[in-house]
C-alpha positions in Angstrom: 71.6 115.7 104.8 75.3 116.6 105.1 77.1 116.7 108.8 81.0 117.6 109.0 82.8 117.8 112.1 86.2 116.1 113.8 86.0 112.8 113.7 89.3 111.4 115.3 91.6 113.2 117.8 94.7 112.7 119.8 96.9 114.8 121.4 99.4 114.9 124.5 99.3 116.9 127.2 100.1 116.8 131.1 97.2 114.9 132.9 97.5 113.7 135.9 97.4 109.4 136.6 96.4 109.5 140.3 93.4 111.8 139.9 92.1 109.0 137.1 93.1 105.9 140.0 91.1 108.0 142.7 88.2 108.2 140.4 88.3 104.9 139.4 88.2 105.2 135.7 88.4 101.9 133.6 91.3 100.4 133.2 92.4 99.4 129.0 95.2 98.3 127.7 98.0 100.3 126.3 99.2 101.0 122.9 102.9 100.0 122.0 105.3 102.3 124.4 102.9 103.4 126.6 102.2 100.8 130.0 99.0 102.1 131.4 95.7 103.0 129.9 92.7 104.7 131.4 88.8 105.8 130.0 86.5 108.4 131.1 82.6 108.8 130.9 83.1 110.2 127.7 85.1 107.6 126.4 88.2 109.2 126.2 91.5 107.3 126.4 94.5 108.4 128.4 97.9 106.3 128.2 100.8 106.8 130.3 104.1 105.5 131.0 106.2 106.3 127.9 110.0 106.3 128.9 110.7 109.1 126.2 108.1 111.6 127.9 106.1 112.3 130.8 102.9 113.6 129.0 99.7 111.7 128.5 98.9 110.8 125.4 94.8 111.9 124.9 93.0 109.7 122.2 89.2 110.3 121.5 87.8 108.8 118.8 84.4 109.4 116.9 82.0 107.9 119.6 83.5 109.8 122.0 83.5 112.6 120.2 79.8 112.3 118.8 79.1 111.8 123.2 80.1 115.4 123.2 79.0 117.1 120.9 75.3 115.4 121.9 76.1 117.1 125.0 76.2 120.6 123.4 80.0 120.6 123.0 81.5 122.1 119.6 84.4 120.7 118.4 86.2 124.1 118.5 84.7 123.8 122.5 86.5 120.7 123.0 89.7 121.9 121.2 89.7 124.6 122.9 89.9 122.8 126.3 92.9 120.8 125.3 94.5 123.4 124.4 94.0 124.8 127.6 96.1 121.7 129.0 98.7 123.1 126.3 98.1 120.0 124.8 100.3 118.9 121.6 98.1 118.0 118.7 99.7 114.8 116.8 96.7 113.6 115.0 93.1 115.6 113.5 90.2 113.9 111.1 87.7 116.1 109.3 84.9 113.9 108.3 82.0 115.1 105.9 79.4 112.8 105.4 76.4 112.6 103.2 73.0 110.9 103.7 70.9 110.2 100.3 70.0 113.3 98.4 69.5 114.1 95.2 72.8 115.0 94.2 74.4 111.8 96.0 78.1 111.8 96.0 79.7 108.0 95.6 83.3 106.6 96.0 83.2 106.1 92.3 82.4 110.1 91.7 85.7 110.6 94.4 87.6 108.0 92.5 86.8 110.1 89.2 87.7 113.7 90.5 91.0 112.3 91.1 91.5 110.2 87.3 90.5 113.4 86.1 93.0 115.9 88.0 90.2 117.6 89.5 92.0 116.9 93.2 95.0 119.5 94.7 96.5 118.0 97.8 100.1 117.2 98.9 98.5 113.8 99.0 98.7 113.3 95.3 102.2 112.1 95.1 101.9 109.4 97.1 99.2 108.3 94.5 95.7 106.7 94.9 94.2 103.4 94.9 90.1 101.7 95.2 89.1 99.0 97.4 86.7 97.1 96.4 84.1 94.6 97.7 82.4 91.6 96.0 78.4 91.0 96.3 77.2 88.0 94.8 74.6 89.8 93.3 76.0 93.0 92.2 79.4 91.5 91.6 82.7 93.8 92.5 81.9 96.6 94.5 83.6 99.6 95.7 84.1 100.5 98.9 87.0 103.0 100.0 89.2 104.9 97.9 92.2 106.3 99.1 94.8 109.1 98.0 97.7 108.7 100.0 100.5 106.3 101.8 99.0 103.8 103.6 102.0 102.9 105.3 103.4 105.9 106.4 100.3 107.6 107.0 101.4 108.3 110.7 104.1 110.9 108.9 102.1 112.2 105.9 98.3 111.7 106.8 96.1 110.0 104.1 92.4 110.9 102.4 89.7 108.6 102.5 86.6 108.1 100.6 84.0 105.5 101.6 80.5 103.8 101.7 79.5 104.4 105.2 76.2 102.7 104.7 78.6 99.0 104.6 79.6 99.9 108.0 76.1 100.6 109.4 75.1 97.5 107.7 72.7 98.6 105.4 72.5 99.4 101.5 75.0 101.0 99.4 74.4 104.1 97.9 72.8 106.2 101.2 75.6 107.2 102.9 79.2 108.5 102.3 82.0 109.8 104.0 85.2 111.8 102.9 87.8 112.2 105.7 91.0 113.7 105.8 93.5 112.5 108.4 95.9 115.4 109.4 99.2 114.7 111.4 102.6 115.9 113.0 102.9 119.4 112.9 99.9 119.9 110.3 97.4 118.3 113.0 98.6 120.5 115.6 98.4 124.0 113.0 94.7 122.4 111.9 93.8 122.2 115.3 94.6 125.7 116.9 92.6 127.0 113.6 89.8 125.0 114.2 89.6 126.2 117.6 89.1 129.9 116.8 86.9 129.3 113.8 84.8 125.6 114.1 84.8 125.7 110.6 85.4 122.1 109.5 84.7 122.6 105.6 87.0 125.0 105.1 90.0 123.5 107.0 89.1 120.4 105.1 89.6 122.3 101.9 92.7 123.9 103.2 94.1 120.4 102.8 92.3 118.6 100.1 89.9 120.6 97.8 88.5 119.5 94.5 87.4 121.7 91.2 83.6 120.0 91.1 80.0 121.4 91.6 79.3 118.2 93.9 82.6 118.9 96.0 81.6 122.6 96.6 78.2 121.1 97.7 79.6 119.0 100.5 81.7 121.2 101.7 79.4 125.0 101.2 82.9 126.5 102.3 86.2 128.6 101.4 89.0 126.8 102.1 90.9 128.8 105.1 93.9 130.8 104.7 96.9 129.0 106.1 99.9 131.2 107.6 103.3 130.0 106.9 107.1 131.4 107.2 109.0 131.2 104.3 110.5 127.6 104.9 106.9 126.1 105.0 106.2 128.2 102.1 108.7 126.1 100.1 108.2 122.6 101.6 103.9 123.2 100.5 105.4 124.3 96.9 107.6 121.4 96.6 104.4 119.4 97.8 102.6 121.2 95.3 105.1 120.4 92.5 105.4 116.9 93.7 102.1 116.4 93.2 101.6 118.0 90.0 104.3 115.8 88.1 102.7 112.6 90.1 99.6 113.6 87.9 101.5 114.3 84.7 103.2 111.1 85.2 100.0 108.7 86.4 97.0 110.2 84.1 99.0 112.5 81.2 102.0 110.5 80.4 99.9 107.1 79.6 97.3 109.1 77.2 99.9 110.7 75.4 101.9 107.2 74.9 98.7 105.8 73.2 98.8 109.0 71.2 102.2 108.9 70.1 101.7 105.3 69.2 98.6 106.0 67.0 100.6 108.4 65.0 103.3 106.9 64.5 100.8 103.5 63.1 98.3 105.4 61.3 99.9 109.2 60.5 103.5 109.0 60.8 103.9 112.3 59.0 102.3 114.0 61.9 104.2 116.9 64.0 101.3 116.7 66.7 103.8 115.6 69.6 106.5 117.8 68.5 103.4 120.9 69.1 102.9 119.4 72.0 106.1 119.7 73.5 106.1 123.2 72.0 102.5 124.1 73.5 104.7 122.8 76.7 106.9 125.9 76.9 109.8 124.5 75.3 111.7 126.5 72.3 112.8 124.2 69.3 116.4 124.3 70.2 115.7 123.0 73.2 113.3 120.4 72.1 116.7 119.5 69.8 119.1 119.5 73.3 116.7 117.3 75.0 116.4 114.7 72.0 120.5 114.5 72.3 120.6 113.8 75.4 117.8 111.0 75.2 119.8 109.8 72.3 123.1 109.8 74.2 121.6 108.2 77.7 120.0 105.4 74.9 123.9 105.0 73.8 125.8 104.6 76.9 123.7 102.5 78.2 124.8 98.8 78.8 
């Protein structure tokens, strides 16, 4: 079984505090720079008393979410609603998660699309990284991999890969999740799309897609066609270059190393990197330029 809807969202918007005091809602603590914190039925959080702004800031996290949707909501219904509040979209997950089939993705098969440059997102250059678990049993076990910056998620957003059935408390191996956390500006874009279309998969794929048989399984989607003006145009093809030479310089530049250094051990007389280069694009005069200047940066250095 494979379910994919929004998993996370937040958002601000003009609410109102005394209508929440009249009805009594539940009082809950604040997050930093806000003072006051309220929860509806749903489970909904709404924070107030940020100096910098008099919105509320929304927050509704999965169980509130899941409440919803039980209740015959879509997420594009419940988007659609905050948007009607002209709400301000700062933060978005897409989740897709897998229960045991016969074609069972894992965190290692994730971990693998990436090692193998299977993976485009502008997430690449920030690089990924496993966590693992230990079972005294099994020994070392992994749990979450992750492409993106952990610490400055809040500005860039982050992808995550991970063994849901650890969470539920029961075996490994029966249920995975892949999420991608969307923020700023992108959130708010992801949003408003998702509203029109409830199509989860393909805004997913809009932001992280991968070249794989299993990936196209999960998500049973075309990733959507995303609008930009000319300046976004050229910040998502810096991204995209960004993350390209991340790759080159993570998973190509280390094979080729070893190469190099088996040539130069065991067949010295071989021209196999200088075809490389050439294979590259490069012309022999400039393969020529480039080794004077390598020579003349190894010179002046101190």
């Amino acid at each position: 079984m494979i379910e994919r809807y929004m998993d996370y969202l937040q958002f601000s918007a003009l609410f109102v505090e005394q209508i929440m005091i009249e009805k009594k809602w539940e009082a809950v603590p604040a997050p930093r720079f806000y003072k006051r914190g309220y929860k509806d039925a749903w489970g909904f959080r709404y924070y107030f008393g940020n100096p910098n702004t008099g919105k509320c800031l929304v927050v509704g996290a999965g169980q509130a979410l899941a409440l919803l949707r039980d209740s015959g909501k879509t997420d594009a219904e419940i988007l659609q609603y905050a948007i009607e509040q002209e709400a301000v979209f700062s933060r978005i997950d897409l989740s897709v998660t897998e229960w045991i089939s016969e074609d069972f993705v894992t965190v290692d098969d994730v971990e693998n699309w990436y090692q193998r440059g299977l993976v485009t997102s502008s997430l690449l250059r920030h690089g990924g990284k496993m966590f693992n678990g230990y079972d005294e049993e099994l020994g070392r076990q992994s749990e979450t991999f992750y492409i993106g910056n952990l610490k400055k998620r809040a500005e860039y957003g982050l992808f995550r890969a991970y063994d849901k059935g650890i969470e539920f408390g029961i075996e490994k191996y029966l249920v995975t999740r892949l999420e991608y956390e969307d923020r700023g500006e992108k959130a708010h874009n992801t949003a408003l799309r998702l509203a029109q279309t409830n199509d989860i998969a393909g805004n997913f794929r809009a932001r992280f897609d991968v070249k794989h048989d299993d990936f196209n399984r999960l998500m049973d989607a075309d990733a959507v066609v995303i609008k930009r003006g000319l300046g976004k145009e050229k910040r998502e093809d810096e991204e995209k270059m960004d993350a390209r030479w991340q790759w080159l310089m993570t998973q190509v530049a280390p094979a080729l190393n070893e190469a190099r250094k088996w040539d130069l051990e065991n067949k010295p007389e071989s021209k196999r990197f200088y075809w490389f280069l050439r294979e590259s694009g490069m012309t022999h005069e400039q393969i020529k330029r480039m080794v004077a200047e390598i020579r003349e940066l190894w010179e002046n250095q101190d």
